[in-house]
C-alpha positions as CSV (number, residue, x, y, z in Angstrom):
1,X,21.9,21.8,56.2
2,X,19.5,21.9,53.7
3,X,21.0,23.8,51.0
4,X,24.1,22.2,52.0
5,X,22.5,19.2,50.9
6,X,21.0,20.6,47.5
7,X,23.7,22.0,46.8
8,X,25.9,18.3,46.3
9,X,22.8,17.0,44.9
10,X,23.5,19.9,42.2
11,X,26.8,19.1,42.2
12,X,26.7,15.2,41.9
13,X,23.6,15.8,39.1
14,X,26.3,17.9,36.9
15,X,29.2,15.3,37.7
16,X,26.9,12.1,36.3
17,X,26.1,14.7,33.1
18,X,29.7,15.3,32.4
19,X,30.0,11.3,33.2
20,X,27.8,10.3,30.6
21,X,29.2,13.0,28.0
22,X,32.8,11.7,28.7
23,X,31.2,7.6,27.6
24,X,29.6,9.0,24.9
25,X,33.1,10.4,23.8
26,X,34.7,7.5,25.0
27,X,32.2,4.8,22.7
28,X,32.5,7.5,19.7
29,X,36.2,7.8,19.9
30,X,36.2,3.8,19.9
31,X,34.0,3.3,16.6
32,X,36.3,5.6,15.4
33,X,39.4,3.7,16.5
34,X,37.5,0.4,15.4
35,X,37.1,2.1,11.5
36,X,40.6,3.2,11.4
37,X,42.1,-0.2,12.8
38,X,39.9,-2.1,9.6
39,X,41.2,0.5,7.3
40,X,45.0,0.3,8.5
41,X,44.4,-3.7,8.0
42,X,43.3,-3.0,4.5
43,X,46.3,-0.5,3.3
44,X,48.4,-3.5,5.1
45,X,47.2,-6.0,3.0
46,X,47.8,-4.0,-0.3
47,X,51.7,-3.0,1.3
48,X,51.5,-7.2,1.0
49,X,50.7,-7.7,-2.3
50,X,52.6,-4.9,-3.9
51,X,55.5,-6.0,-2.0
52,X,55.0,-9.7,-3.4
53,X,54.3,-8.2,-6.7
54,X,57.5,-6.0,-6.5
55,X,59.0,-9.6,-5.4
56,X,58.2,-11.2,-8.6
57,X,58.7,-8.6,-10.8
58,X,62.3,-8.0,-9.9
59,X,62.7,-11.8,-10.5
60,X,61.4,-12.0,-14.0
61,X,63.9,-8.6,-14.4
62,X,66.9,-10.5,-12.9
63,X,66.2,-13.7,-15.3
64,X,65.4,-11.3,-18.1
65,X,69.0,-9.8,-17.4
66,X,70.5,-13.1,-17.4
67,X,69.2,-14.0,-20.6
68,X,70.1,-10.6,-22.0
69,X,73.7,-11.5,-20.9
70,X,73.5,-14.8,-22.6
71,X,72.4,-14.2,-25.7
72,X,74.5,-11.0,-26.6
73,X,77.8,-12.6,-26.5
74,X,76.8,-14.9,-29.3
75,X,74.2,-15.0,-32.0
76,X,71.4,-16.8,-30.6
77,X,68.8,-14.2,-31.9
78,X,70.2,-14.1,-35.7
79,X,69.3,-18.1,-34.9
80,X,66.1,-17.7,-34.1
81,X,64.6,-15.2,-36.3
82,X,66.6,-17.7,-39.4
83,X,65.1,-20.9,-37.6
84,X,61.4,-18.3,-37.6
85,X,62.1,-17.7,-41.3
86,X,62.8,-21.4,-42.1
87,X,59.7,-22.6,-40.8
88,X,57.2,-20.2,-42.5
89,X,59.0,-20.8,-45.5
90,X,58.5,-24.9,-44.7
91,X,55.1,-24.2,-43.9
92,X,54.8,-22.9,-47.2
93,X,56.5,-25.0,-49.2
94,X,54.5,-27.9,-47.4
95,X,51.2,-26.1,-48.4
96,X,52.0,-25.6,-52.1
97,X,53.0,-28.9,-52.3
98,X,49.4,-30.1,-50.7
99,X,47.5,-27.8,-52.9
100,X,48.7,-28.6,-56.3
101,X,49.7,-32.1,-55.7
């Protein structure tokens, strides 16, 4: 009866061992599932904003493309660069006139 005894006491000694090796695991395997969870949240949040980004950067395309469209069919940039050219020579007309008047 004895060893019988002894021997469950063995038994139930190595059973609480492999208990508190299995928690260990178990709260390891958590910290670990804790520091992936924070870093999934992170690369989540940058998904976000490059997605947002991506957003507003095909926008400013699209309305760069329709302004493309618009001003190839007539001669709106021959237009500007003269109206440019005007100016600067205004501008310098103005100043000669300042200077030497």
């Amino acid at each position: 009866m004895e060893e019988t005894i002894l021997s469950t006491k063995h038994i139930a000694l190595a059973v609480n061992e492999e208990l508190d090796l299995h928690t260990r695991l178990i709260d390891n395997l958590d910290e670990h599932v804790e520091v992936t969870d924070s870093q999934l949240q992170l690369i989540n949040n940058i998904f976000v904003f490059l997605s947002l980004f991506s957003f507003w950067e095909q926008r400013v395309r699209r309305r760069l493309a329709m302004l493309n469209k618009r001003t190839k069919g007539g001669c709106s940039c021959l237009c500007l660069i003269m109206s440019v050219i005007g100016m600067v020579v205004l501008v310098f007309v103005t100043y000669m006139l300042i200077r030497y008047l």
